[in-house]
Each structure stands twice: as C-alpha cells, then as structure tokens.
N, C-alpha and C positions, 0 to 999 in steps of 0.2 A: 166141498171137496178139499183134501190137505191139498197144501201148496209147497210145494220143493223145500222150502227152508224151513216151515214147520217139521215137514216130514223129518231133515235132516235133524235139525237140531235136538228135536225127542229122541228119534233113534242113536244118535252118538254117546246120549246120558245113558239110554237101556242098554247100550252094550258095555258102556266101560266100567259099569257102578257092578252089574248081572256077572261079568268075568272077578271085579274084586270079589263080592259074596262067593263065588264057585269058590273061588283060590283060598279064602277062609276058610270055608266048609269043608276041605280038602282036607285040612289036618287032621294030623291022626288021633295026639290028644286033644284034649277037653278043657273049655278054657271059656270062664262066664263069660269074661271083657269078649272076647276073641266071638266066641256068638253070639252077643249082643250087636257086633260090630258089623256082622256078615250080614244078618236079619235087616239089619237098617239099611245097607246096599243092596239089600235084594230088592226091600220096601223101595228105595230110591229108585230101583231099575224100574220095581211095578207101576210108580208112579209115571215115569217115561212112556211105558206101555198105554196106560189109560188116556193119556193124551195125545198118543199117535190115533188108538180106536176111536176116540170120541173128543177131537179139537176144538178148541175155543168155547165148549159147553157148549154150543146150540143144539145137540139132538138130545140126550141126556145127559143131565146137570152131574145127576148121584155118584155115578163112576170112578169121573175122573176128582171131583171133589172127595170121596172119600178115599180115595189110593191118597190125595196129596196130605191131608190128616195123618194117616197112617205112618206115612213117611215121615212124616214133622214127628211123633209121637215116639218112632222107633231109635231115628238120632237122638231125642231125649232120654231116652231110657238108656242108651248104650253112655250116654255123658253119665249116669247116675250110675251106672254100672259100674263105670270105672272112677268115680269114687268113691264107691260101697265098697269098702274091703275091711275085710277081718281086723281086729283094734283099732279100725276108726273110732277118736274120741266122742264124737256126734253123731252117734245112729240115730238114736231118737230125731233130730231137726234133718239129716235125708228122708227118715221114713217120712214127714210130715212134707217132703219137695213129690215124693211118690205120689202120697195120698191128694195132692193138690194137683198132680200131672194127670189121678185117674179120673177128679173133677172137673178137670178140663177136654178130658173123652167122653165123660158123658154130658156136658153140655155139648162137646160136636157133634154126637149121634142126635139129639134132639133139635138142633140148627139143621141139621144134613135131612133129616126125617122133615121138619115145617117146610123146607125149599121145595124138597120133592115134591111135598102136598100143592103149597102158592103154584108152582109151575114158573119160578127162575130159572130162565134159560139161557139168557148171555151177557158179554162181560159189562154192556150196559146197565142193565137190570141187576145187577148183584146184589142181593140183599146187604143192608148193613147191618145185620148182625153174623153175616159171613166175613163181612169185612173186619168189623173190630176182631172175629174170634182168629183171624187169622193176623192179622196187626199185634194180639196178647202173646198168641205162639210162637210169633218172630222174637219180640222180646224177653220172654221166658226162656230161649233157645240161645238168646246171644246172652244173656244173665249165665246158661251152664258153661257156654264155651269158657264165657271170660273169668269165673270163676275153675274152671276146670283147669287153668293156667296157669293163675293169679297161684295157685295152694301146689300146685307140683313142687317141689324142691328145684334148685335153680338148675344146680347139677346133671336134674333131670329132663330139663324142658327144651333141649337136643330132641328129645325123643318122639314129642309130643306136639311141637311147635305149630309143625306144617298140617295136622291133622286141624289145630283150631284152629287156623288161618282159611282151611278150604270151609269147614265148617263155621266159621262164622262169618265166610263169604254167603255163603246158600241163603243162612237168617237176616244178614242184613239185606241182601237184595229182596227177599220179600217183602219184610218192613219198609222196604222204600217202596215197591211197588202196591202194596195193601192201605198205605200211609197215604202218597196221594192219590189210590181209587176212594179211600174214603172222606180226604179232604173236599176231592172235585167231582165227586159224585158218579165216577168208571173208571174204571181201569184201563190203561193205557193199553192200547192191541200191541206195538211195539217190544214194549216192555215184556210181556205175556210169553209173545213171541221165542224172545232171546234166554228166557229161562234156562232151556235146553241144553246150549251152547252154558251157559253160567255154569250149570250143574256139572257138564262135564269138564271144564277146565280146572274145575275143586279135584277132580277124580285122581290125578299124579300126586298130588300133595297128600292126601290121604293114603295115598301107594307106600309115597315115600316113608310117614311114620309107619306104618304095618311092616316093612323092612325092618325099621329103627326097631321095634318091638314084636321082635317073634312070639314071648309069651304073655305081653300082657298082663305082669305081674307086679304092675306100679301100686307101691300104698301112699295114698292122698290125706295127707295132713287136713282136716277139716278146723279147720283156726275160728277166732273171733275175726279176725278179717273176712272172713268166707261169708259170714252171717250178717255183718255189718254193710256188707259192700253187696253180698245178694239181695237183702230186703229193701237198703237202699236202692239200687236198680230197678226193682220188681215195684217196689212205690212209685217210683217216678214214670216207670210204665206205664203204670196204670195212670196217673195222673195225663199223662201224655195223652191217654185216651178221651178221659172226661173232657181233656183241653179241645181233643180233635169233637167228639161230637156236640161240645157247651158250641165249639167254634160254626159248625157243621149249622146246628141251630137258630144260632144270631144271623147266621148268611140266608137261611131259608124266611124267616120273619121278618126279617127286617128292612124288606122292601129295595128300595134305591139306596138304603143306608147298609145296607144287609154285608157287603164284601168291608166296607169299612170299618165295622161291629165288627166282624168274624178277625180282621186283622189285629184291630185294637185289643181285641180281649184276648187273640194268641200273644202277642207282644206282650202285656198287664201279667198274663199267665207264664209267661217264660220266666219274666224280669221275678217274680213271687216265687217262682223254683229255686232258681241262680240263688238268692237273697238263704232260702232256706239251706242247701246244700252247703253254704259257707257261713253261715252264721256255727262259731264257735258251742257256744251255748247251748243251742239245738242239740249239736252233735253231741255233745257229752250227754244231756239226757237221753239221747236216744242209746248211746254205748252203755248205759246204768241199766237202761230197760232189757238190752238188749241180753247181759250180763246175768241178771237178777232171773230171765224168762227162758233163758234156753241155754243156759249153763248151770253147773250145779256146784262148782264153787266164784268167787265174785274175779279171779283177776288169773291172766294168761301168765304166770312168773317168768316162765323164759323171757319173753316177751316186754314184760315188764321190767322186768333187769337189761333186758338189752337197752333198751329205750332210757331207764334211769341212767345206764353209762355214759351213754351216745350225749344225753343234757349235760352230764359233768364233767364230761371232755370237750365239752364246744368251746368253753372260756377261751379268746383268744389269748389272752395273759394271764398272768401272776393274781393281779388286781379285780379279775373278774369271778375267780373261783367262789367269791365270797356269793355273788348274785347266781352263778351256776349251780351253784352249791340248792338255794332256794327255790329256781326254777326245778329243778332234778329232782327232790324232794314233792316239791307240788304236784309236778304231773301225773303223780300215785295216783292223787286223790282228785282233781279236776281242780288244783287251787290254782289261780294266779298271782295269789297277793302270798306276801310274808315277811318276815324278817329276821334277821340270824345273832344270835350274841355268842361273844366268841371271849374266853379268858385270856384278855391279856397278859399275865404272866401265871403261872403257877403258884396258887395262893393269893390271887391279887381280884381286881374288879372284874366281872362278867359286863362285857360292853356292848351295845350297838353297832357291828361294823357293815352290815349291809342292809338294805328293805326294799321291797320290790311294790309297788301300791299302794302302800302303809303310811300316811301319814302322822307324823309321829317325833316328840323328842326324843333324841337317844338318852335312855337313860339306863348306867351304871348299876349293878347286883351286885352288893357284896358276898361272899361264900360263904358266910354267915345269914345269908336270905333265908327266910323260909322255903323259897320253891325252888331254890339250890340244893338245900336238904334234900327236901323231897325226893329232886330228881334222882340225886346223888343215891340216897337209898334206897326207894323202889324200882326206877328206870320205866317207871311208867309213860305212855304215852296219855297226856291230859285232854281230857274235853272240857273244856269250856260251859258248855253248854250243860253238864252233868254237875256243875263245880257248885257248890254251897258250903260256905264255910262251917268247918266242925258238922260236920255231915259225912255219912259213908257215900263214896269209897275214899273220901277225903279231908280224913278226919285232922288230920296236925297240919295242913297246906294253907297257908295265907300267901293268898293271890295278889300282887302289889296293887292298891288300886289303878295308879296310871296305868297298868298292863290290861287290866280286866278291863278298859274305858276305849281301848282300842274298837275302831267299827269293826265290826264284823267277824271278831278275833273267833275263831274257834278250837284250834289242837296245838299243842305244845309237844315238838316231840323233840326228848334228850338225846344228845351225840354225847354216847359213850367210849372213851377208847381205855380199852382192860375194865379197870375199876374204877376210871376217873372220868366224870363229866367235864368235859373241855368245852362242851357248851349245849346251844338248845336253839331251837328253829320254831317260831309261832307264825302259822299258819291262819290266815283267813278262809271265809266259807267257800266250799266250792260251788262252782258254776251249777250245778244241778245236785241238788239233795240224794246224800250219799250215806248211808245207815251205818253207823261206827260198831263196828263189831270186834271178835277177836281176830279176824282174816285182817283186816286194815291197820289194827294194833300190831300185831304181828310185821305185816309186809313193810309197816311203818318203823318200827324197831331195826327189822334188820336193814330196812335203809339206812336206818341213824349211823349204825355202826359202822356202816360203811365209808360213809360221809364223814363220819369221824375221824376214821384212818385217812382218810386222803388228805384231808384240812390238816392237818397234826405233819403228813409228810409235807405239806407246802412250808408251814411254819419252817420245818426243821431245815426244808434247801433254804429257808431264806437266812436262817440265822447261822447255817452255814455261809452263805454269801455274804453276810454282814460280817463274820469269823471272818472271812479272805480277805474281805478289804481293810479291816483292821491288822491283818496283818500286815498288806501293803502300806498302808498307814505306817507301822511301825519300821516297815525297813525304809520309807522315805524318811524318817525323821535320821536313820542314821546317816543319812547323804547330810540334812540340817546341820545335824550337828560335828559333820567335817566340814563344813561351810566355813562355821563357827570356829573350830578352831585353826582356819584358814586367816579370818579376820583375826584373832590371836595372836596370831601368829604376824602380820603386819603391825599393828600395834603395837606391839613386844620391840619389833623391831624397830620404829620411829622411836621409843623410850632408849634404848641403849645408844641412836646416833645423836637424841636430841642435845648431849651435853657437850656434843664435839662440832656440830652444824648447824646450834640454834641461833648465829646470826645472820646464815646463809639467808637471803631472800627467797632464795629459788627452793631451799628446803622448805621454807616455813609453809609454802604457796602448798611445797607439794603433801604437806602434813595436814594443812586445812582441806587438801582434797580428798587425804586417804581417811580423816577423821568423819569428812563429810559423807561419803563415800559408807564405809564402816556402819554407823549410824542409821543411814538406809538401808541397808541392808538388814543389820539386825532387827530395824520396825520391822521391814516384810516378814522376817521371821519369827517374830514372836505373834504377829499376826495369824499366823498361819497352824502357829505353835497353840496358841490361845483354845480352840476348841478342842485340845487334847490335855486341858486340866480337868483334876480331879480332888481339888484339895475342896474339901468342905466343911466349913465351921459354923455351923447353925447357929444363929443369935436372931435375937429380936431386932427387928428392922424396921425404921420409919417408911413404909412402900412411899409414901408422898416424897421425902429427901433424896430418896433410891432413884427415885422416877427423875427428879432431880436433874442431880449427878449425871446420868444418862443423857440427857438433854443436851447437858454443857456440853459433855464429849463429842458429841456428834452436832454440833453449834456450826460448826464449818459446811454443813452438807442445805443444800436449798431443795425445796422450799424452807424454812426455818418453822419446826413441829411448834405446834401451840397445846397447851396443856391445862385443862380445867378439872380442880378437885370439887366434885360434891359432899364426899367422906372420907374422911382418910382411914386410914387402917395399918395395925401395926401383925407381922407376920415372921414365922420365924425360918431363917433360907440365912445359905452364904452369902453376904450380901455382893462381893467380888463375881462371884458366878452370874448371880440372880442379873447382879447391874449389867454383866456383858450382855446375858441371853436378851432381855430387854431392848438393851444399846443396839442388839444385831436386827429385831425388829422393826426398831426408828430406824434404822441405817437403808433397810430391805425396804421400808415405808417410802424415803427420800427419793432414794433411789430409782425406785417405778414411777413417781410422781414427777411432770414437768413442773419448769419453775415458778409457771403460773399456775398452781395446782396447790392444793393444802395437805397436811398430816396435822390431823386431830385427836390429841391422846385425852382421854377421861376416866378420872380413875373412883372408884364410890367403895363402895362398902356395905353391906346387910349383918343380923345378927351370924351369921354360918358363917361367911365367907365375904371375899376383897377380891374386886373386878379391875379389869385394866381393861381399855379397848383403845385401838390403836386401828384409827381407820384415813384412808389418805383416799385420795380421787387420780392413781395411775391406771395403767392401765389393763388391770384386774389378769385375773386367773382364768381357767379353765375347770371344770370341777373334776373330769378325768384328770387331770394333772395336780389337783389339789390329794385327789383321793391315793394315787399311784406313785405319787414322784416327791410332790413335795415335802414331805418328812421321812425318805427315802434318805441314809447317808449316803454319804459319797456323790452323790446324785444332785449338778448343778447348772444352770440355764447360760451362768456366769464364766467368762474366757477364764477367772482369775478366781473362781472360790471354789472351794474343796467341796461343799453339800453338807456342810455338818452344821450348821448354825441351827437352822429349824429343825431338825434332828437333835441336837442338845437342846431345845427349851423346852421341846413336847416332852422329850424324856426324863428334863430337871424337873417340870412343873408336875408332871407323873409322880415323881422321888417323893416331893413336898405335900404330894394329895390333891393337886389342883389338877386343871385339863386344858387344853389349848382345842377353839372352835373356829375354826374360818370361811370365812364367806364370801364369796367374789363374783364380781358380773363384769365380763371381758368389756373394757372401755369404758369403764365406769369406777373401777375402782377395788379396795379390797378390804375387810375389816378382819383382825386376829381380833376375839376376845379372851381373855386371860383370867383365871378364877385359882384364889390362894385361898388355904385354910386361916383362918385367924388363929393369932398365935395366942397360945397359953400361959405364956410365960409372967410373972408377976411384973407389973407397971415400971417399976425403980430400975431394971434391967432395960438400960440405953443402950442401943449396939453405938459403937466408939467408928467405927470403920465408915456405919454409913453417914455420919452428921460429919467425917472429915472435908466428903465430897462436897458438901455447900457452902463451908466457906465461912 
C-alpha cells in the first residue's frame, strides 16, 4: 500500500510538471524547442503517475521503469533540441549526440525486456545493469545541461540559467542515488522516496526560464569548447563506471580483504584520472585529435586570436613583452619552448633578447646572414624539419649551424612590419605532433605581423622615453652650467680685490675657502657632466696601458682591483671614453664589494677579438634587474648617480663592434665580460693619449 508521503510527493511532480506541458501546448504557434519542452514535462508528469500506480517496483517492475527512461530520454532530446538550430557550425557531431542517445534507448528496451523476463522486483534486487544504465543517463544528462550553458552567449544565459539549474538538479540527484545503489548493492528507500518532492522543486525554475523565453528562439554556438569539454565528460563517465563496477568486483572477491581492495583501487583510480585531466600534454593531444576528427578546418580563429591577444597583453611590464611575445606566438601551435631575435638597430646585428626553454648562447645575425635574406624575401614560415640545404623549397637558405644544433628546434617564423623583417621567433616542437600545413603557415604569418607591430610600438614608447629624458638631461645641464658661471662669477671677483686685500689674513682664509670650495664643486660637476661626452677619436690603443690607467684612477677606492694579463691586445676606441666606461666598471665593481672582498680584472685576447672580465665577489644582482634596469638610462640604485654609466659602455662597446655580458648570483657576486674587435690598424701607429696615462 502507498503511504502518505509517497503518495504526496509523486503527485506534487504529476501536477506541477502535467500543468507546465498544458501551458506549452497551449500556444498558438509552433515552436520545435517549445515542444520538445512540453513532451518532456508531460513525460516527467507520466513518470510521477507510474509511480503513484505502481510504488517502489514491487508489483510490476516494467511500468514504472520504462515511464522513468522515457523521461530521461525526453529532457535529452529537448537539450539537443535546443541546440540544433539552423547554421549551427556542427550538425554532423549533434547528429552523432542523437544517434548515440537512440543507442542508448535501445539498449533500455532490451535491459527493461531481460528484467521483466528474470522477474526483478524491488529496490533490493535491482539489477546491475539497471543500475549502470541508469548511472550513464544521469551522466550523459548533466554532460547536455552543462554543455547547454557553457556555449549560450553570456548575454544570453539570463534566459536559460534557471532551466539548467532545475535540470541538472533532476540528473545529479539520480547519479547520486543509482551511484551509491550500485556501489552498495540497493538502493536507498529514502532516497527513492524524496524523488518526488526533488522533481517538483526543479518545476518553478523551469517556469521561470519558459517566461524568460516565450519563443525559444536561442541559436547555440557549438564551439571546440563544446566537444572538448563534452567527450571529455562522457570519457570520464564512463570511466567512472568501469571504476564503480572494477570496484563493485574486488569488494565481492575478495573476501575480508574485499572493502579494502574496492577502496584502494577507487582511490589508485581517481588519483589516475586527476593526473590525466591536468596533465598538459595529454590535453593537447587530445585538442589535435579532437580538431583533425570533428572539425573540418584545424583552428577556431576568433578564438585563437582572442587567446593569442589575452598572452600578449599579460606581460606585466615593458621587459616582459619580449617573453610574452614567445608565449603568444606558441600557443598557436602547442609550443612551449622558443626564442625571439629582435634587430637592434636598423641595419645593425639581429640579436638574442628573449628564450623561454631553449638552452642556448645568444648569438648575433648579421643582415647580411643568409636566413636574414631569406626571411627578408620570401616571408616564409621555415620548418626545420623540411630544411636541407640546397634543396627545394630551400634552395639559397644556409641554416647557421649553432641554430640548426638547437634541441628540438623546429619553425622559424619572420616578424615582418611593412617590408622590413624587425625580426624572427624559433620555436621548438610542440607538445603533441602537429602536421605543418598551409592553415599553420598561414595562421602563423599573420601572428608574426601582428607581433611585429606591437614589438616595433614598444621600441618606439621607449625611445621616445629615452628622447624625454634626454631632453631633461639637457635642460639640467642648463641649470650646470649657471652653476658655473655662478663660480665665475666669485672667482672673477677674488681676482679683482686680490691686489687691494692680499695681505688681509682674513681675506686670504677666505679665498683659500672659496678656491676650495669652487674646486669642489666643479669636480661634482664634471663628474656628472662626464657621461654626457661625445668626442670621439679612434686610435689604436694598448687595452693592457688603458686597463692601466683605469686602475691608477680609481686606486683610492677599497678593496684595491687586482689585474692579470694572459694576452694583450691592441684595439682601436677613443681611448678617453674607452678608459672612463672601463674606470665606471672598476668604480661599479668596488663599490658593491666589501673591503674584505676582491675585484679581479683579466684581460686575454683570441685571433677575432680581446676580452676583459671584471668580476668582484659584492653582492651580486638580480637577473630581472639585470635584464630590465640595468642598462636602462637614466635608471639608478645610486642616491647620487644619474644611470648612464652602464648605459654608455653597452652602447660605446656596441659603436666599436664589441658586446657587454653579465652575470650575477645575489650574495655572491657579479662578473661584466667585455669583448673588443682587434684593431686593424698598421703596428707603428702608437696611440700617444693612452701610454701618457702610465707614466
């Protein structure tokens, strides 16, 4: 016999689901969503009904089991319903959610047919292939809701909210209630019970969107998200399953060991999902399969451009654009590794300024490179992997060797802006084997050029910004030099009284003070003045005398720099400039170093080139701060220095064809290395300037 709260709670579902269907059906026009919708409340009423007639399955099983199928069946066809609309980009993969939804009705008819034959009659006895089929339909059900959601436009999911909220109330509470009848072997009476009541509190919520949507006329975006995010669901379902009856299994076998097995291998089995779901790697293969098998071209472009944006605008700064730049670019293709050369001046060396994985020396291109050429003329996007020299499609291209020796190197793609290669980005292989086509060429071209333009505006704020400060530069000097002739101007005047008061005591005191005075002053400012010379007289220079000189200068500064020649070398630089940028090095060296600390300068020589290395034990740098700041003008750590010192030697050593490398570990210390071209100049030509400084 039903009992009161049975009774109630089925009939509270059949009335209020049985009134939504009337009130649908009631319209005048015709609307698929709209009677897809009705059918399923009516389904949902009938299934109320069959469980009022025939409770808890103990007189006939068939009834009330095939109304509750039914129902499940009818809510999934109105979710596919109201995806399926006119220029949906994916008819084909719905039609293929269809044809898997009609496989899944006719395996119910044949579970629902073998029950009725066995003679399963209550919620003890349940078969368990009632139980999984109804555990697959909860999860195939909450896969449409969440998917029905996920692809609405945002704008629009006001509309539709409350409908998948009551609706994927219904499927989760089943999944929970078929999940643990099949864990523990029945189904909870409880649980069973309170259905009723579940089903119609969903019923307002669903009121509420049929308001929000009088016609039903939503078009559903079917994305690569949709497919990605459905079959991963529907996988893990199903996995979910094998977990519950591998689990189901080990508990019945395995004796007194049996609930310990069943928990161990749920646990081993979650932790192996978890592990899959976040493994990087995975997911990109699976996104290439996923691309390559139910798409018909390889990449979502809106999509894809949004996403390459959103990576080229994360860089929190200035100095990150260069690695932003590489990430943005990679995630086209599933790369993580690469690295960016970027022309430092117009007409000058193509250089290393970023690399993300790549281990690797930076090494300089001149514009005169072959695969400068190249780029420069065809704008091709290179594979690696295609590449043989003197070979189509790359018949004049010489690969530098160090670049082709890179691990893993595979695509080169030019950053063109207008007609000018400003630079190039090599890319290592991606995470999952990705077939280089003209879609990839293509998608990867017009990244380039994009990435082009943006790098080329960074340049250009910045050398605007270095403009500004150089201008402020130039209007402090004009304050300097009224300074200047402020001291002039006192000076001038101790000469004109000195012939009338130079036996005064009291003058002479105060003439030694304003001389004194004076003096100081103008050091501070020719100090100051110093990194704002430009005079430049290339001669041949003894670097060993130069190094010198340097030394003596800054002789007053502790710890006292020690200096070992292996090679000398003669190079040709103003030797005046050359000795300060040097001088400010040792100075910079000293200075970070306590007094019980050393500065070790060693200077050698090769057939090419003359090395200086200038390494002390202070204490050391940062590499964001080496990369971003430190040869930044204007830009100094120092109460009292301007930021130009290391800013003029990178840039002198540039002028002369050489490079400045540095390398720093915080607490430990810091090494500049310094590389000059060897001078050309005939033997007999002594520079006079720098053999003054030794004396």
């Amino acid at each position: 016999m039903t009992s009161p709260i049975t009774l109630a709670s089925q009939l509270s579902a059949l009335t209020v689901f049985a009134l939504l269907g009337l009130y649908l059906l009631g319209r005048k026009t015709a609307n698929p969503i709209r009677t897809a919708l009705a059918l399923a409340c009516l389904a949902n009423s009938g299934w109320a009904l069959m469980l009022v007639l025939f409770p808890l399955r103990y007189t006939i099983p068939f009834p009330s089991d095939l109304a509750e199928f039914i129902r499940d069946y009818f809510w999934m066809a109105f979710l596919l319903q109201a995806m399926i609309t006119p220029g949906s980009p994916a008819p084909a993969l719905l039609g293929s959610l269809q044809r898997l939804l009609r496989i899944l009705l006719g395996l119910t008819l044949v579970i629902l047919l073998y029950n009725q034959w066995s003679g399963a009659n209550a919620l003890d006895t349940m078969p368990k292939s009632d139980l999984v089929l109804h555990v697959a339909l909860s999860i195939f059900g909450m896969m449409l809701v969440e998917q029905y959601f996920r692809n609405t436009p945002v704008n629009s999911r006001w509309g539709i909210k409350f409908m998948c909220l009551g609706l994927g109330t219904i499927f989760v509470y089943d999944f929970l209630l078929y999940a643990e009848g099949l864990l523990f072997s029945h189904v909870r009476s409880t649980l069973w019970l309170a259905r009723g009541f579940i089903n119609t509190l969903t019923a307002p919520l669903i009121l509420v969107s049929i308001l929000r949507n009088r016609e039903w006329a939503k078009q559903i975006h079917v994305s690569r998200h949709l497919v990605f995010h459905s079959v991963s669901l529907f996988g893990s379902g199903l996995y979910l399953l094998f977990m519950a009856a591998a689990g189901y299994y080990l508990r019945s076998v395995g004796g007194d060991w049996g609930p310990v097995l069943q928990f161990t291998f749920l646990a081993a089995a979650s932790l192996l999902l978890l592990v899959v779901l976040f493994s990087g790697k995975i997911r990109s293969k699976f996104k290439v399969w996923i691309n390559k098998h139910f798409f018909s071209h390889q990449y979502d472009y809106r999509e894809e451009w949004m996403k390459f944006t959103r990576t080229l605008l994360s860089s929190d700064s200035p100095g990150k654009i260069y690695e932003a730049a590489i990430t943005a670019l990679g995630t086209l293709v599933e790369c993580p590794k690469g690295a960016l050369w970027m022309e430092s001046e117009p007409g000058k060396n193509y250089e290393c300024v970023a690399a993300l994985g790549i281990e690797m020396a930076p090494r300089p291109l001149p514009p005169d490179a072959s695969l400068i050429q190249f780029l420069s003329r065809s704008r091709w996007v290179i594979n690696l992997d295609e590449y043989l020299p003197k070979t189509p499609p790359y018949p004049d291209l010489v690969i530098p060797d160090w670049l082709s020796k890179i691990e893993d190197a595979w695509l080169i793609v030019p950053l063109m802006l207008y007609n000018q290669l400003i630079g190039f980005i090599l890319l290592a292989q991606p995470l999952s084997k990705i077939e280089f086509n003209w879609e990839v060429s293509d998608l990867l071209k017009a990244a380039g050029h994009q990435l082009a333009n943006s790098l080329a505006q960074q340049r250009a704020s910045e050398a605007l910004l270095v403009a500004r400060q150089f201008e402020s530069f130039h209007r402090m000097s004009a304050f300097i030099v009224h300074d200047l002739k402020n001291l002039i101007a006192q000076l001038s005047l101790l000469l004109e009284n000195a012939e009338k008061h130079k036996n005064n005591p009291e003058f002479q005191e105060d003439v030694l003070f304003t001389i004194d005075h004076s003096v100081t002053k103008m050091n501070q400012l020719l100090l100051r003045l110093r990194g704002a010379s430009t005079a430049q007289e290339h001669r041949r220079v003894d670097l060993h005398q130069l190094v010198r000189a340097a030394l003596l200068s800054k002789s007053k500064f502790k710890p006292t720099p020690s200096l070992t020649v292996q090679k000398n070398a003669w190079i040709s630089a103003d030797p005046d400039r050359l000795e300060r940028v040097i001088g400010h090095i040792i100075q910079n060296a000293c200075e970070a170093t306590p007094h019980d600390g050393h500065v070790e300068i060693l200077l050698d020589s090769s057939p090419t080139e003359a090395t200086l290395e200038i390494q002390d034990s202070g204490k050391g740098m940062e590499e964001d701060f080496i990369k971003e700041r430190l040869f930044r003008p204007f830009d100094s750590t120092k109460n009292s220095g301007m930021g130009i010192g290391a800013y003029e030697c990178r840039t002198y050593l540039e002028e002369l064809g050489g490079r400045v490398l540095v390398s720093s570990t915080v607490g430990k210390g810091t090494r500049f290395h310094l590389s000059f071209p060897l001078s050309s100049e005939p033997l007999n030509e002594v520079c006079t300037d720098a053999s003054k400084h030794t004396g």
